[in-house]
C-alpha positions in Angstrom: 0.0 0.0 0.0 0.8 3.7 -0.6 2.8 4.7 2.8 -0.1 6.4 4.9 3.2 8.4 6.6 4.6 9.8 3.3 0.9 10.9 2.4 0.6 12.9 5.6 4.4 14.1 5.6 3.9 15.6 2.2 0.6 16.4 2.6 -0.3 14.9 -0.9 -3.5 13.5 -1.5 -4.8 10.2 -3.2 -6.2 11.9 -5.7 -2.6 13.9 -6.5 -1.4 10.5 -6.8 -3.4 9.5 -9.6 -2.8 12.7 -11.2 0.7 13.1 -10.7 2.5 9.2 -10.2 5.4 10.7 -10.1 4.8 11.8 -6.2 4.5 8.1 -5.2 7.2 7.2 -3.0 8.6 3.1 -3.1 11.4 1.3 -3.0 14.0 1.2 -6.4 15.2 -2.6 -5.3 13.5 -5.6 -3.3 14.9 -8.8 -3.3 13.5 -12.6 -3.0 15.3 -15.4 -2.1 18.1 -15.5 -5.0 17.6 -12.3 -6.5 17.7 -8.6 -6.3 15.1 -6.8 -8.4 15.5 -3.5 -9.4 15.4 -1.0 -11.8 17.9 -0.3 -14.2 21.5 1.6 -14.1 23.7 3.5 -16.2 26.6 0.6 -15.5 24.0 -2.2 -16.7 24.2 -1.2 -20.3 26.9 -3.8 -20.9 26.1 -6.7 -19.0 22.1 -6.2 -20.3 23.8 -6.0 -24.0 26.0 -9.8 -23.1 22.9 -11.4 -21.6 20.5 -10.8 -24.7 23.4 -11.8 -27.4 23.5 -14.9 -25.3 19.9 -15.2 -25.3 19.0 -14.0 -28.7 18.1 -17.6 -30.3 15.6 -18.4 -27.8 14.2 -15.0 -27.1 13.7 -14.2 -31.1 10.4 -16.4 -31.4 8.6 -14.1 -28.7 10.2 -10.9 -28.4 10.2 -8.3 -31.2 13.3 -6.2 -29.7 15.3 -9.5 -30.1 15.1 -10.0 -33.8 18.2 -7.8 -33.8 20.0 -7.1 -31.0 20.9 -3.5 -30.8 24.8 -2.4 -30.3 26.3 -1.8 -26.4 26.1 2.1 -27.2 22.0 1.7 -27.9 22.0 0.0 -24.5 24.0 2.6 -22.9 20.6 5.3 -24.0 18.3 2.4 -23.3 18.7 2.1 -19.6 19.3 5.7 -19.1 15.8 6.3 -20.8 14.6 3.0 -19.1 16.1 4.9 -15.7 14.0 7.8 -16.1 10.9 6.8 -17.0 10.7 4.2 -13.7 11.7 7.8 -11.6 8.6 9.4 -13.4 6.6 6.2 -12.7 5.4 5.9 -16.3 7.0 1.5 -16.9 8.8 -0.1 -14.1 11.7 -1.6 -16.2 13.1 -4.6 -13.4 16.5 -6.2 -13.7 16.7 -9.7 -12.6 20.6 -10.1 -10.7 21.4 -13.0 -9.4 22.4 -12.6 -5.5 25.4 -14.8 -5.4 27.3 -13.8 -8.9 25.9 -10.2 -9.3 25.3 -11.5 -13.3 22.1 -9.8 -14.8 20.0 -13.0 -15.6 17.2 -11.8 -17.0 14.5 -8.6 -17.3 11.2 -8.3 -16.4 8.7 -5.4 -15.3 5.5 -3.3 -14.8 4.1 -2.2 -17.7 1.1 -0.6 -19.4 0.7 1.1 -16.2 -3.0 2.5 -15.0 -2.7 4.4 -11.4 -6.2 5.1 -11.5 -6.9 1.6 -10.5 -4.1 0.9 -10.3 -3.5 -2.0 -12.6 -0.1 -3.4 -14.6 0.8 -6.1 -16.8 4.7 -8.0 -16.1 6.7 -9.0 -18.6 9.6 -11.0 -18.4 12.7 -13.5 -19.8 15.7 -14.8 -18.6 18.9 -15.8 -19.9 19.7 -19.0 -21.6 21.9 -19.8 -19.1 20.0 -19.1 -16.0 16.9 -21.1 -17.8 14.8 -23.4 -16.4 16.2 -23.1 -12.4 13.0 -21.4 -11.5 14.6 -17.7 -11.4 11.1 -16.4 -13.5 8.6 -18.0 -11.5 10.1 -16.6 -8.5 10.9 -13.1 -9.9 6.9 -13.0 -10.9 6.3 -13.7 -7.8 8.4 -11.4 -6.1 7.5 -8.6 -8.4 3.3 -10.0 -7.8 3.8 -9.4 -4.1 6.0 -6.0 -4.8 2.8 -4.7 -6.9 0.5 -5.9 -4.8 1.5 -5.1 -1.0 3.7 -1.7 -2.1 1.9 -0.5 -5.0 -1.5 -1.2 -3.7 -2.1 -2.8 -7.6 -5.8 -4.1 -7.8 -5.4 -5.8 -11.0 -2.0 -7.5 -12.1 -2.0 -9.5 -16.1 0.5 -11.5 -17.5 -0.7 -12.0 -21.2 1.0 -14.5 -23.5 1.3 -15.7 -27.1 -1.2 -19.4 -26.5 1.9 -21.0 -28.3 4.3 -19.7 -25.7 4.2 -22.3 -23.6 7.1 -21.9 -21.4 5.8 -18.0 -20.3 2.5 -19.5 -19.7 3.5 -22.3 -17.3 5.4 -19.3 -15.6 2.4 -17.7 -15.2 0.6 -21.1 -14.0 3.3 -21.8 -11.8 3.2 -18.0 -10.1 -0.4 -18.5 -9.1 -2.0 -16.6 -11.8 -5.7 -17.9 -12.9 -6.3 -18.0 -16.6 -9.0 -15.4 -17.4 -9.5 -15.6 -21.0 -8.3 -16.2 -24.4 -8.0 -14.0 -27.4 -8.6 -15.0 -30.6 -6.8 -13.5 -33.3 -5.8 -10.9 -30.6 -2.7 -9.3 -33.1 -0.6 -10.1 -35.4 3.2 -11.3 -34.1 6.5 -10.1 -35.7 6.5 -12.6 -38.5 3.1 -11.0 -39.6 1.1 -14.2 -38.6 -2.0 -14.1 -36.2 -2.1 -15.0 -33.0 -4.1 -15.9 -29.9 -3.2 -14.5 -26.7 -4.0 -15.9 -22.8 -4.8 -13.4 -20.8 -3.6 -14.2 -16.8 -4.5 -12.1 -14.1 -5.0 -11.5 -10.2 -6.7 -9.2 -8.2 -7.2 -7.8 -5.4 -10.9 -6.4 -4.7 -11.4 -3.4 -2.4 -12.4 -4.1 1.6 
């Protein structure tokens, strides 16, 4: 929830909240059991750029930004701008690093961001190498309970191409009930159509 102290220190208002987002005060970094979550940093530019080169092959059938990864320098403006817009509270950019090596192993996120509810949709991947050790399912839920308990979120999605079976068992996995399924919802980045499941939990008000 929305610290009742900072509202009363700054004398701002719920409804200057939802006006102006960037007033909310929270946290830059949590962590969960083997990661630290946080948003992004000028120094992660090169590290971010190693991790998607790695994961390029794998991330390419979901992800448009992946059908060519940009250079280092691209990455140096990305997490500047990607810096920036998480201080203005417009998309919560989240690295995954890993606890023990410090290695960025993946990216997730709060996107299409509505205060007024307030309601976001995560996104995520992680890097080939860190694949399939559970690092996702317990970043989404890290990052569920971070959007949840700090954000006061009402309504959190995680929406999926239906053929994208490895995000949707994340999703499964993280506790999120299937809700519904679009048919011929978009067309992907090869210009085909697709279906898309639509997870989600939420929180109703007391």
């Amino acid at each position: 929830m929305i610290e009742t102290e900072f509202l009363r220190r700054n004398s701002v208002s719920m409804e200057d909240l939802v006006e102006n987002p960037i007033l909310r005060d929270f946290p830059y970094s949590f962590e969960t059991e083997r990661l630290i979550i946080r948003g992004p940093l000028p120094e992660d530019a090169a590290p971010l750029h190693a991790a998607v080169v790695e994961s390029q092959e794998e991330l390419k059938p979901w992800m448009p930004w992946a059908m060519e990864v940009p250079t280092e320098a691209w990455y140096r403006v990305r997490v500047r701008e990607g810096q920036l817009k998480f201080l203005a509270r417009e998309d919560l950019w989240l690295m995954l690093v890993h606890k023990a090596t410090g290695a960025i192993i993946g990216g997730s996120g709060l996107h299409r961001i509505d205060w007024n509810v307030p309601k976001f949709e995560i996104g995520y991947w992680v890097r080939t190498s860190y694949a399939g050790q559970g690092y996702v399912t317990e970043a989404v839920k890290g990052i569920t309970d971070f959007a949840f308990d700090t954000l006061g979120a009402r309504r959190v999605e995680i929406r999926c191409d239906v053929k994208n079976e490895r995000s949707a068992a994340v999703a499964r996995r993280a506790g999120y009930p299937l809700e519904a399924t679009f048919h011929c919802d978009a067309r992907d980045h090869f210009g085909h159509l697709r279906d898309t499941y639509i997870f989600a939990k939420v929180r109703r008000e007391e």
